[in-house]
C-alpha positions in Angstrom: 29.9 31.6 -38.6 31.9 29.7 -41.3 32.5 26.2 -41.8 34.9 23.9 -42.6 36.0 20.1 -43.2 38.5 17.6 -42.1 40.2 14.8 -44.2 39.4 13.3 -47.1 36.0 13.2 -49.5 34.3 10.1 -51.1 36.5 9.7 -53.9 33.3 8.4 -56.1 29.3 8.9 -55.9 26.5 6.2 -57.9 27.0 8.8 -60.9 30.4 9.6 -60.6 33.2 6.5 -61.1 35.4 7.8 -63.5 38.4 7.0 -60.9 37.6 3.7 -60.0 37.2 2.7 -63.6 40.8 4.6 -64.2 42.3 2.6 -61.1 41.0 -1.0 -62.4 42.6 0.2 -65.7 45.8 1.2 -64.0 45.9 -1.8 -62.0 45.0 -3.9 -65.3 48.0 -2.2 -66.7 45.7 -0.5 -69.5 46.0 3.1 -68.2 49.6 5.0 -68.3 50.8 7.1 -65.0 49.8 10.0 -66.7 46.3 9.5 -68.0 45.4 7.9 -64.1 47.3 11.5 -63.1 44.5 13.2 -65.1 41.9 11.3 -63.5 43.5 11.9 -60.6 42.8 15.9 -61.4 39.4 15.3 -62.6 38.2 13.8 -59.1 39.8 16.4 -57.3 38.3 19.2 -59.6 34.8 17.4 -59.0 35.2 17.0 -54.9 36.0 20.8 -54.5 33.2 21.5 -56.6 31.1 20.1 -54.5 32.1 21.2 -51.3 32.2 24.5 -52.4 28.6 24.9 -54.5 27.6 23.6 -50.7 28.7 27.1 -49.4 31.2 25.3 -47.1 33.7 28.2 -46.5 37.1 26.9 -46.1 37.6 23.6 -47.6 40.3 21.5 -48.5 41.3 19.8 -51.9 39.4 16.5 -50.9 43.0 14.5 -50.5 41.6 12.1 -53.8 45.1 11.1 -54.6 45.8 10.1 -51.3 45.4 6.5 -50.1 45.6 7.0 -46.7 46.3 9.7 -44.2 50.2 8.9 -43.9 50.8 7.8 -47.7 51.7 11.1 -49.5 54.8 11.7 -47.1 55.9 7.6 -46.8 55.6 7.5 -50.8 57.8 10.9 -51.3 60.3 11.1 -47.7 63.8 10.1 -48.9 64.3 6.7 -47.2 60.4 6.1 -46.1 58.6 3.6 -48.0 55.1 2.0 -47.3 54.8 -1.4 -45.7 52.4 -3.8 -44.2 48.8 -3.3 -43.4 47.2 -2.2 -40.4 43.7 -1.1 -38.9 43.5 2.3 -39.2 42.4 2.9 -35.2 39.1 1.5 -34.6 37.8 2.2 -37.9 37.0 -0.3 -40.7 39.7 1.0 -43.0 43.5 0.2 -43.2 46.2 2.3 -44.2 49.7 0.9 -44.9 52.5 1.3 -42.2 55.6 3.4 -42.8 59.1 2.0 -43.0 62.0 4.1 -42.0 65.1 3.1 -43.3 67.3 6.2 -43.0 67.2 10.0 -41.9 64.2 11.1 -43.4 64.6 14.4 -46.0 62.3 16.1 -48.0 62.4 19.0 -50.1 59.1 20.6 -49.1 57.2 20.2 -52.4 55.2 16.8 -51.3 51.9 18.5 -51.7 52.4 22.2 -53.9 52.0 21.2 -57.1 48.4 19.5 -56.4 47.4 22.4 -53.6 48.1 25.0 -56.4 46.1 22.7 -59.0 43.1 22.7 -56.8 43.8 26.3 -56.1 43.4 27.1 -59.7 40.0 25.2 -60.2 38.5 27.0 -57.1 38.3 30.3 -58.8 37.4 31.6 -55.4 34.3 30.0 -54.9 35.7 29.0 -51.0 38.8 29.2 -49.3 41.1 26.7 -49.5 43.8 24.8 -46.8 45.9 22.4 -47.1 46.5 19.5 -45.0 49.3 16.9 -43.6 49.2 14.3 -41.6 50.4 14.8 -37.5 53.9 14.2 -36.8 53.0 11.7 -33.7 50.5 10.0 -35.6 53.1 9.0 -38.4 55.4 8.1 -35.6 53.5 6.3 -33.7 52.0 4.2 -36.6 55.4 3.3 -38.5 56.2 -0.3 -38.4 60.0 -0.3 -38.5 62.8 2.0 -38.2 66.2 1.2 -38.8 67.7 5.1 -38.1 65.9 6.5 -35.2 66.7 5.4 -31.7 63.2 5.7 -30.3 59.7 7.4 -30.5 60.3 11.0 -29.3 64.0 10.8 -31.7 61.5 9.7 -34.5 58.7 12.0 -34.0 60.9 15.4 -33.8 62.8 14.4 -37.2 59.0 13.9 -38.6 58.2 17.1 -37.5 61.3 18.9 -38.8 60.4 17.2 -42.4 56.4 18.7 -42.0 57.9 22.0 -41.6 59.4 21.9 -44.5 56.1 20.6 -46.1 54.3 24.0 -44.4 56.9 26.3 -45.9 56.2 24.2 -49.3 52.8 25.3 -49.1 52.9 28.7 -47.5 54.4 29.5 -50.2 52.3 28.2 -52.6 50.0 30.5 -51.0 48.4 28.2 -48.4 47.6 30.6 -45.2 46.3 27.3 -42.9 47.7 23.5 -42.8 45.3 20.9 -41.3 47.4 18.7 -38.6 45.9 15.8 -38.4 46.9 14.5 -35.5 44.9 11.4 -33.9 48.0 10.0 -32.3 47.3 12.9 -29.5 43.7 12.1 -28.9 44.6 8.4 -28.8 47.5 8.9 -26.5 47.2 12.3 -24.5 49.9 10.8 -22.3 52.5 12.0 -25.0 51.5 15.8 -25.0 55.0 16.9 -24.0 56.3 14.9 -26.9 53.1 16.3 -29.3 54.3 20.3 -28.0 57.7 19.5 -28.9 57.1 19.0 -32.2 54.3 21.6 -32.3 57.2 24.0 -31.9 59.2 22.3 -34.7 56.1 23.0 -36.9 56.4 26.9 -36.1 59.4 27.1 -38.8 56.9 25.9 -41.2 55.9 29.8 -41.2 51.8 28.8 -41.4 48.8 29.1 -39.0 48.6 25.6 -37.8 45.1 23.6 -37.6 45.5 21.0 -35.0 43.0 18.4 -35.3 43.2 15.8 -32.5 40.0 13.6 -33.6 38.8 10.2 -32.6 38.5 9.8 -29.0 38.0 12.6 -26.0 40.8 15.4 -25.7 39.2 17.4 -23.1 42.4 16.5 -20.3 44.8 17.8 -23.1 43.5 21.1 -24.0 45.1 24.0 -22.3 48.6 21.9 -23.3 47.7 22.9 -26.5 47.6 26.9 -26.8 51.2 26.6 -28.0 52.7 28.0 -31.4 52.2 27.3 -34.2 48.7 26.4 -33.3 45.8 29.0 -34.5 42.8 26.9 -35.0 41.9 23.2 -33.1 39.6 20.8 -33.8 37.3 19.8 -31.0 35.7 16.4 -31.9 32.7 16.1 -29.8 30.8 13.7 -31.5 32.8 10.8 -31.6 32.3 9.1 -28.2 30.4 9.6 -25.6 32.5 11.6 -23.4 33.7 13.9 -26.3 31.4 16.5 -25.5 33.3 17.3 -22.4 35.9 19.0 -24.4 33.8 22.0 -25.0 33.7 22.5 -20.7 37.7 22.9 -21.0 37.3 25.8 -23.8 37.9 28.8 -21.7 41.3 28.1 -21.4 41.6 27.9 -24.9 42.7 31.7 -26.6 42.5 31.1 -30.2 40.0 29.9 -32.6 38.3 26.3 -32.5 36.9 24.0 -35.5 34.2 22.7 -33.3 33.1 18.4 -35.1 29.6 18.6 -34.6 28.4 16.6 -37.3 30.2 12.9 -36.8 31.8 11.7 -40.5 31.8 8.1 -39.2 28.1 7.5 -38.5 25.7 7.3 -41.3 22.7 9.3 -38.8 22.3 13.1 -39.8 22.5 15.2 -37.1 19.3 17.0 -36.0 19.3 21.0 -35.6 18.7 20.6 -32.1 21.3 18.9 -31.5 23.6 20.9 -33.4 22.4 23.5 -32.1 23.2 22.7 -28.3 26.7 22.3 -28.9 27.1 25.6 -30.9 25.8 27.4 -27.4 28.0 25.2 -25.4 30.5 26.4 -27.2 30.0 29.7 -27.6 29.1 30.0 -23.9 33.0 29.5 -23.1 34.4 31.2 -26.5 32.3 34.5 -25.7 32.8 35.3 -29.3 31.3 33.8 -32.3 34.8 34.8 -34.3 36.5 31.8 -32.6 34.1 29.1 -33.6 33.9 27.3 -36.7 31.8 24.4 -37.3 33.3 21.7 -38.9 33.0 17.5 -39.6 34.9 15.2 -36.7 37.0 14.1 -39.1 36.9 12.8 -43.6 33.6 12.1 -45.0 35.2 9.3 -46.9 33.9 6.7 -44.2 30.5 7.3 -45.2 28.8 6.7 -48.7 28.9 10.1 -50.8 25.1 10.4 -50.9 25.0 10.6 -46.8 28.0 12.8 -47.1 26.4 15.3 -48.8 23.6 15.2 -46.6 26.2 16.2 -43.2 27.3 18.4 -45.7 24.1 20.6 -46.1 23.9 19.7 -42.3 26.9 21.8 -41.1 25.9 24.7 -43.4 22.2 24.6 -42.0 23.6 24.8 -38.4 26.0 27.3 -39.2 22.9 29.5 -40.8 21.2 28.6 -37.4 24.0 29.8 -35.4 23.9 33.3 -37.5 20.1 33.9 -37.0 19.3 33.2 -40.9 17.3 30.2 -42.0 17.9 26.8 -43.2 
C-alpha cells in the first residue's frame, strides 16, 4: 500500500535554519534575489530528502517557496496581485487574499521550472507530484475583483488558468497534480460550481488529485467521480464527523488518498487506530490498489520534529496494512 502527502513541509527543523537566516537577510536587504533563490533550492533539496529517505512513495516538492497555498498563482497571474491578510479557515495561520484586477492569464509555467528542479534532486528515490491550489478555494478567498461579475464567472476563469498550469507540468513530466481544494469541504453547497471547473481542469491533460480537506465531505462524494479526477483525498481525521466519509466510498470508482494521520494536531496516531480506518476503508474499496494512505493535509502546522514522527507513522501503518512489520 503506498503513501503519500499533502501540502507543504516545515520549511526549518532545530538543526536546519539556513532559510530563515536567508529570509532575515533578504528582508534586511543583505541577501540578493538570487542567493535567497539558492536558499530557496537548498530547503527544497533538504524537504524531499527527507520525505523520501522516510520511504514515503509519492511525495511532493515540499511547496518551500511558497508562502501560502494561493501565493504562487496571485504572485505570477497577469493582473492578480496579493492583498490583505486573512485567517487561513480555522487554522492559526494567515495567508494573504488575492486581488483581481483584470482577466486573469498565465502562460502555464508558474510551477515547471521548480517541479523539474526538485525532479532532478530526487534521483528516483520516490515519485514525485506536483500541486496547485483549487480553483474554488482561490475564488472563494479573493478579496476584490474588479473584472469578474460574480463567484461561479470568477471560479471558471481560475480554472481555465490551472489548466494551463497542469499542461505546464504534464509536460514537465508531472503524471499527478494535487488540487487542493478546501473551498469544497467548507462549502459542499457549491459542488455544481466545484464540477464545473473540475471539467475545465480535464484540458490540463493530468490525473487530477482532488483533495477536499478540513471539514467532513462525506454528503459530497459520489458528485465527485467526474473527470479529470483519479485520486481524492478523504480527510477523516479532522473533525469528528470526518470518519463518515469512508461509509460513502462504494460509490467512489477510482482510487482514494485516505488522511489518517491529522497534520494539524501534535498527538501521533496509534497503530490501532490507524489501523481501523485502513479496514474501513478497504471494506468499501474491495481492493487494496485504490487506497493510499496519506496526511489530512501540510505538515507545516506542526513543529518538524513531530512531523517526522506522523511521517514514520504513515509508513508504519502502511507496512501494517501490507502484513510486514513496523
Amino acid at each position: 500500500m503506498n503513501t503519500t502527502v499533502v501540502g507543504a513541509y516545515p520549511k526549518i527543523s532545530d538543526e536546519h535554519q539556513e532559510l530563515r537566516r536567508a529570509l532575515h537577510k533578504a528582508d534586511r536587504g543583505e541577501l540578493d534575489d538570487a542567493s535567497l533563490a539558492v536558499a530557496f533550492d537548498e530547503a527544497t533539496e533538504w524537504a524531499i530528502g527527507e520525505l523520501a529517505d522516510v520511504g514515503i512513495d509519492v511525495i511532493n516538492d515540499g511547496q518551500i517557496r511558497w508562502d501560502d497555498l494561493l501565493a504562487p498563482f496571485a504572485k505570477a497571474w497577469r493582473n492578480c496581485e496579493r492583498g490583505p491578510l486573512e485567517r487561513f479557515y480555522d487554522n492559526n495561520t494567515y495567508f494573504r487574499q488575492p486581488i483581481i484586477k483584470g482577466p486573469i492569464e498565465t502562460d502555464g509555467q508558474t510551477l515547471v521550472r521548480d517541479f523539474k528542479f526538485a525532479d532532478g534532486k530526487l534521483r528516483g528515490r520516490a515519485h514525485l507530484k506536483a500541486a496547485v491550489c483549487g480553483p474554488l478555494t482561490f475564488a472563494t478567498l479573493t478579496a476584490e475583483d474588479d473584472h469578474y461579475k460574480d463567484l461561479e464567472a470568477r471560479t471558471l476563469a481560475i480554472a481555465d488558468a490551472l489548466a494551463k498550469e497542469l499542461a505546464g507540468l504534464g509536460a514537465a513530466g508531472a503524471k499527478i497534480v494535487d488540487v487542493e481544494e478546501p473551498a469544497l469541504a467548507a462549502h459542499p453547497e457549491l459542488i455544481d460550481l466545484e464540477r464545473a471547473a473540475l471539467a475545465r481542469l480535464a484540458k490540463g491533460g493530468v490525473t487530477v488529485a482532488l483533495y477536499p480537506y478540513f471539514f467532513p465531505i462525506d454528503k459530497i462524494i459520489e458528485k465527485l467521480d467526474v473527470p479529470p479526477v483519479g485520486i481524492l483525498g478523504v480527510d477523516v481525521r479532522s473533525r469528528e464527523t470526518s470518519p463518515k466519509a469512508i461509509e460513502r466510498l462504494g460509490a467512489w470508482k477510482g482510487t482514494v488518498s485516505l488522511g489518517v494521520l491529522d497534520a494539524r494536531n501534535t498527538r501521533i496516531e496509534t497503530p490501532r487506530e490507524t489501523g481501523e480506518l485502513v479496514d474501513a476503508a478497504l471494506k468499501q474499496l474491495r481492493d487494496e490498489r485504490r487506497l493510499i494512505l496519506s496526511t489530512t493535509t501540510g505538515l507545516e502546522y506542526l513543529p518538524h520534529d513531530v512531523a517526522t514522527m506522523k511521517l514514520n507513522a504513515l509508513v508504519d501503518a502502511a507496512r501494517a496494512a501490507k502484513g510486514v512489520p513496523a
